[in-house]
C-alpha positions in Angstrom: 93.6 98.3 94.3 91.9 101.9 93.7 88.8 100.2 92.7 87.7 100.1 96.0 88.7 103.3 97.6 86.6 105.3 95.9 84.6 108.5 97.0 82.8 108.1 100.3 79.1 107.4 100.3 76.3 108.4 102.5 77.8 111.5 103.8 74.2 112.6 103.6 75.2 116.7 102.2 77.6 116.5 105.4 80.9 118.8 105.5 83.5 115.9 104.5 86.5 117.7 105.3 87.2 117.1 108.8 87.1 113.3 107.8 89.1 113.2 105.2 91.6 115.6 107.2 91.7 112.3 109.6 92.2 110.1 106.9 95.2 112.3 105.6 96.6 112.0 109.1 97.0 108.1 109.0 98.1 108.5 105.6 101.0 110.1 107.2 101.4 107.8 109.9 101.7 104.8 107.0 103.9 107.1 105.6 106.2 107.4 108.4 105.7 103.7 109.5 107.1 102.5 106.0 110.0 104.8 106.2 110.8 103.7 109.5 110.3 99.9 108.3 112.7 100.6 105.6 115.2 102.0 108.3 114.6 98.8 110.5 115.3 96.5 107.4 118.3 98.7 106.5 119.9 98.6 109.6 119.0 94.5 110.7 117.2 95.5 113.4 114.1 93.5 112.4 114.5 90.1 114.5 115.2 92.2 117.4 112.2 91.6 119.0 111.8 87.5 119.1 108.0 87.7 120.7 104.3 89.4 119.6 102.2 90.6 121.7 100.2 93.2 120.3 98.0 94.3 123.3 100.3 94.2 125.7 103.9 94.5 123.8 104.3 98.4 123.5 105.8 99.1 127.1 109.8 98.9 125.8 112.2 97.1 128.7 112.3 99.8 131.8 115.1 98.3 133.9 118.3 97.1 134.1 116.5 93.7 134.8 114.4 93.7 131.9 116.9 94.9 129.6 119.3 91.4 130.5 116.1 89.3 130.5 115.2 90.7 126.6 118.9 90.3 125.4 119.2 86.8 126.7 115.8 86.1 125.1 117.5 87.4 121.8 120.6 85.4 122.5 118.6 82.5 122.0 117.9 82.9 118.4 119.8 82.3 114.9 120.4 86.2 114.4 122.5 86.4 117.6 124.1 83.1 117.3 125.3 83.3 113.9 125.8 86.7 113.1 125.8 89.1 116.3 127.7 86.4 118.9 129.8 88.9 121.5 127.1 91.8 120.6 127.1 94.1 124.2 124.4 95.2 125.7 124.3 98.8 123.8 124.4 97.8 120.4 121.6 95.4 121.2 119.4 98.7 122.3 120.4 100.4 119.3 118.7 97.8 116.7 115.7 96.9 119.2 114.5 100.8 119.2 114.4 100.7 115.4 111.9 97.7 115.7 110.5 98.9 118.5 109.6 102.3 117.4 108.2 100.0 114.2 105.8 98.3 115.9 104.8 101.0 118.7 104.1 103.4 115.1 101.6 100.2 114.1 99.7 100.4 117.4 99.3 104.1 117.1 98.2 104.4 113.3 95.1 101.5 114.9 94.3 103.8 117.5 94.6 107.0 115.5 91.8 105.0 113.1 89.4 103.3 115.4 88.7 105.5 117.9 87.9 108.7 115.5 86.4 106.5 112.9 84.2 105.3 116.1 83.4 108.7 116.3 82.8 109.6 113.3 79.9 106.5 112.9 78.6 107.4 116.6 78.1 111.6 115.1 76.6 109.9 111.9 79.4 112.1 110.0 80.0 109.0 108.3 77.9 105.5 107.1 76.5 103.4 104.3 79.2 102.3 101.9 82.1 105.1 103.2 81.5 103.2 106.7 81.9 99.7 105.0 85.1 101.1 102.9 87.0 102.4 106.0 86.1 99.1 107.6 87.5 97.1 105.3 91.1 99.3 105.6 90.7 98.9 109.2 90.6 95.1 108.5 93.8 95.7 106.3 95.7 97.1 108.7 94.7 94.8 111.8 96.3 91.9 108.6 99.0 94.0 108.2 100.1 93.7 112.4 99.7 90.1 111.6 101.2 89.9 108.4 104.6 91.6 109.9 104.8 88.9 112.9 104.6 86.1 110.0 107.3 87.9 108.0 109.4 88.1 111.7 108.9 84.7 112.7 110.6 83.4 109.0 113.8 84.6 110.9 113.8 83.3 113.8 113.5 79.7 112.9 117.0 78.6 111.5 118.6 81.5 109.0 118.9 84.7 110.5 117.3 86.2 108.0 113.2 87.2 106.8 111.8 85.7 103.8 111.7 87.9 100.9 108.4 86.9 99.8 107.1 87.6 103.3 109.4 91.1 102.9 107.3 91.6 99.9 103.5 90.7 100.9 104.4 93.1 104.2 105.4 96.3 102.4 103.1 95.2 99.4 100.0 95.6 102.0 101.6 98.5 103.9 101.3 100.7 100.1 97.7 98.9 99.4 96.5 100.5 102.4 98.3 103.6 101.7 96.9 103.8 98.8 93.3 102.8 99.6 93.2 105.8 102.5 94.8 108.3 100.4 92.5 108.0 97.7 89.7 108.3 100.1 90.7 111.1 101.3 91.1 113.2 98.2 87.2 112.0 96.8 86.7 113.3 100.2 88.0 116.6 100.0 87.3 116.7 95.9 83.5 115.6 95.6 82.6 115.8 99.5 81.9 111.9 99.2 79.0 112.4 96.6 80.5 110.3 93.5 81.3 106.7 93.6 83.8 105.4 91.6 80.9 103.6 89.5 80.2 106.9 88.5 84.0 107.6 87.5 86.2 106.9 84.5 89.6 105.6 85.5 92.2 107.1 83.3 93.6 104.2 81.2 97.1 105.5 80.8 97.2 106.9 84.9 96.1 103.6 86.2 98.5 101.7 84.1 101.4 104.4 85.5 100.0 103.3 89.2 99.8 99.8 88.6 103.7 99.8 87.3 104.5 102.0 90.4 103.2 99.4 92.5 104.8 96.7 90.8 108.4 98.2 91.2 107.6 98.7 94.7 107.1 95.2 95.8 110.1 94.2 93.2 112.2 96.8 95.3 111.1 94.9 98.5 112.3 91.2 96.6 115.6 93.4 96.3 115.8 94.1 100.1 115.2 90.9 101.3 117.9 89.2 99.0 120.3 92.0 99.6 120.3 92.1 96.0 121.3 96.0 96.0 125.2 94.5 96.9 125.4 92.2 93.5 125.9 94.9 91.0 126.8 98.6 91.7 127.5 100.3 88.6 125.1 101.9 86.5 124.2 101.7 83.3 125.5 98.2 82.9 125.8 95.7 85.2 129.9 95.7 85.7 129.8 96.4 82.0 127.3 94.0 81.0 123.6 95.0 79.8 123.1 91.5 80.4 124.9 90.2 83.4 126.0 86.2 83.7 124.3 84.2 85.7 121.1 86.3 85.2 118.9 83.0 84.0 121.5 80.5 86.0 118.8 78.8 87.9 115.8 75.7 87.1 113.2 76.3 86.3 113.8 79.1 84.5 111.1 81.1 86.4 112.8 80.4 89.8 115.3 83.3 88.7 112.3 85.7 88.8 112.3 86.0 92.6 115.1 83.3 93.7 118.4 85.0 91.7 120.0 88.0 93.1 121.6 89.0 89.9 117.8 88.8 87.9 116.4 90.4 91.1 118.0 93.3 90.7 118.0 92.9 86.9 114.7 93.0 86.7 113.9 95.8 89.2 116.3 98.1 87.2 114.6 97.8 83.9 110.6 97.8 85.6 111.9 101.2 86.8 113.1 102.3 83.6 110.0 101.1 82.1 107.9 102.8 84.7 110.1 105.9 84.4 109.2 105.6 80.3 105.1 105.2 80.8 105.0 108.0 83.6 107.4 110.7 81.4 105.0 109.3 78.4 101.4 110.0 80.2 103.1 113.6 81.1 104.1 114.5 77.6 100.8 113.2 76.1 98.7 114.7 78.8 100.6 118.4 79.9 98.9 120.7 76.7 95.5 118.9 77.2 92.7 121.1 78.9 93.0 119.7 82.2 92.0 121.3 85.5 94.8 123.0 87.1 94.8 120.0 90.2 94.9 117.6 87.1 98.1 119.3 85.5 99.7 119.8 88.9 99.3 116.2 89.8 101.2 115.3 86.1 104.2 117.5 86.8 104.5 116.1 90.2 104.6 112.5 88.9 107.2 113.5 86.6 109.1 115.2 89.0 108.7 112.2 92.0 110.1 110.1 89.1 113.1 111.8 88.2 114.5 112.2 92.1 113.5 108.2 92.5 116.0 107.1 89.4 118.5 109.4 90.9 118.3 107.9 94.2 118.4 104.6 92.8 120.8 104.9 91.0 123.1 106.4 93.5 121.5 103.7 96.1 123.2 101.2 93.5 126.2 103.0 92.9 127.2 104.0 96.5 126.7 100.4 97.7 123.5 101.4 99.4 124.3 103.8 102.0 121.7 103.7 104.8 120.9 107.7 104.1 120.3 107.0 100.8 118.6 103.6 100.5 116.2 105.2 102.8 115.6 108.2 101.2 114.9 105.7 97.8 112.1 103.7 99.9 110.9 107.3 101.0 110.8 109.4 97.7 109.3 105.8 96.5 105.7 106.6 98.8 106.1 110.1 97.3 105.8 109.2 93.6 103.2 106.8 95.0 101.6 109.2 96.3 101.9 111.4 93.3 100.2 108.7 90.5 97.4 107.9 92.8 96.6 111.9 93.1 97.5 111.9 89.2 94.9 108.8 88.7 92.3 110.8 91.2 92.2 113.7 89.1 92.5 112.5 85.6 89.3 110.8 86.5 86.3 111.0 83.8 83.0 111.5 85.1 80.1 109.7 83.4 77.4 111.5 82.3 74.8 109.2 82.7 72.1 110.8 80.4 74.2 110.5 76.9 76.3 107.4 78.1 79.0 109.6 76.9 82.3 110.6 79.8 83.5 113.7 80.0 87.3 114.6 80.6 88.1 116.3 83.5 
């Protein structure tokens, strides 16, 4: 995932920052846009919506007229038939502006890309393999408007509800792109798109951290879409089981992984545990080592991201996942995302290419 997103190339001794200042704007637009997809999810306002039209779709209904002609469209769908039948008017609004806002926040984050990183190639600020790396996000996130219409359309056929492995892929996509501009950004701003990330050691113990934050993401996503968060809500045990029934009830045994509520959420308590264990680990190991002062900051923010996210899951679970609350969990989850790719980005080794040996930085 990082692998590609490294430092920007062919900035040709240009000043960097006011691109990677740009970059670090969309990252906060992704930011906000999963947020706000977590909110949509949260309050089943996802299937609002029943068409895609992404050029000409982001003009909301603006009369009385067009109001009655989208909520009959609705009507005609599982989601209304089966679970909102009798639903007014109103409370129809109130779930379609969670999805719309959704999708009018995917439209801006492509403009808010293309047209600067136009202008940007145009000024020659930008080019060789930097232009070819922001292409290939751009690319991402025109799959990822794509992506969320596939994940929609799951919904609208005969159960009211998306599929979970669509649910996944989406927000799996939404934190690779995340992930991939952020780290852009900081080579950016850190080695003013000089060093590749041939020229780079990846920290072994930082990129393992990253890899099992992303993991527990996307299992936290398998969560959502079963609405696994409602089988068990007590914590440590699982209504006083470590190991609840039912946890391996279904054939083949690996169908459980990702078809069984009760594993589901099993397993998405003990990969953040485990995850909680490397990151606190890769702290302790790394805080008295004589790393840079962005290095050591990024290590104490990791730690700290990880302590608020097992609080908040853990009240998430307990509280029988209060909207506040499950949505602060998905938020503070892009934090410590954000906080092991800027750990991973600054425990980077650089190569000294003359005695083949890599220093630490």
């Amino acid at each position: 995932m990082v692998a590609t997103a490294g430092a920007g190339i062919g900035s040709q001794g240009r000043n960097m920052r006011p691109v990677a200042i740009w970059l670090l704007f969309c990252v906060a637009l992704v930011f906000l846009m999963v947020v706000v997809g977590g909110l949509t999810r949260l309050t089943h306002s996802g299937l609002s919506i029943v068409d895609w039209r992404p050029i000409t779709g982001w003009l909301p209904p603006l009369d009385a007229a067009a109001w009655q002609s989208t909520f009959e469209n609705y009507q005609r769908f599982p989601e209304y038939q089966k679970l909102n039948q009798g639903m007014t008017l109103g409370e129809f609004q109130s779930i379609f502006w969670f999805e719309y806002l959704h999708r009018l926040l995917g439209r801006s984050i492509g403009v808010a890309f293309l047209l600067p990183f136009l202008w940007f190639m145009i000024s020659r600020r930008i080019g060789g393999r930097l232009a070819w790396r922001l292409g290939i996000i751009f690319g991402l996130g025109a799959a990822q408007g794509g992506v969320g219409w596939w994940m929609v359309r799951s919904g609208l056929v005969d159960q009211p509800d998306v599929s979970h492995y669509r649910l996944a892929t989406h927000l799996g996509l939404a934190v690779v792109i995340y992930a991939l501009l952020l780290w852009t950004a900081l080579s950016l701003l850190r080695d003013g798109g000089r060093v590749g990330i041939s020229e780079q050691r990846m920290h072994r113990g930082a990129l393992g951290c990253l890899a099992a934050v992303f993991i527990t993401i996307v299992s936290g996503a398998l969560v959502a879409g079963l609405d696994a968060g409602f089988a068990y809500n007590t914590f440590p045990t699982m209504n006083g089981m470590w190991i609840p029934d039912g946890v391996m009830a279904l054939t083949p045994w690996y169908a459980n992984l990702l078809e069984n509520t009760i594993t589901v959420q099993f397993d998405h308590r003990w990969l953040a545990i485990a995850t909680s264990a490397g990151i606190f680990a890769l702290w302790w190991r790394e805080r008295s080592r004589s790393h840079s002062r962005y290095a050591q900051l990024a290590l104490h923010a990791v730690a700290v991201a990880v302590l608020f996210q097992v609080a908040l899951g853990i009240a998430t679970v307990v509280l029988v996942v209060p909207l506040a609350v499950a949505a602060a969990h998905q938020g503070n989850a892009m934090i410590l995302l954000s906080a092991a790719v800027t750990g991973l980005h600054a425990l980077q080794a650089p190569v000294n290419r003359e005695s083949g040996n890599r220093a630490m930085v």
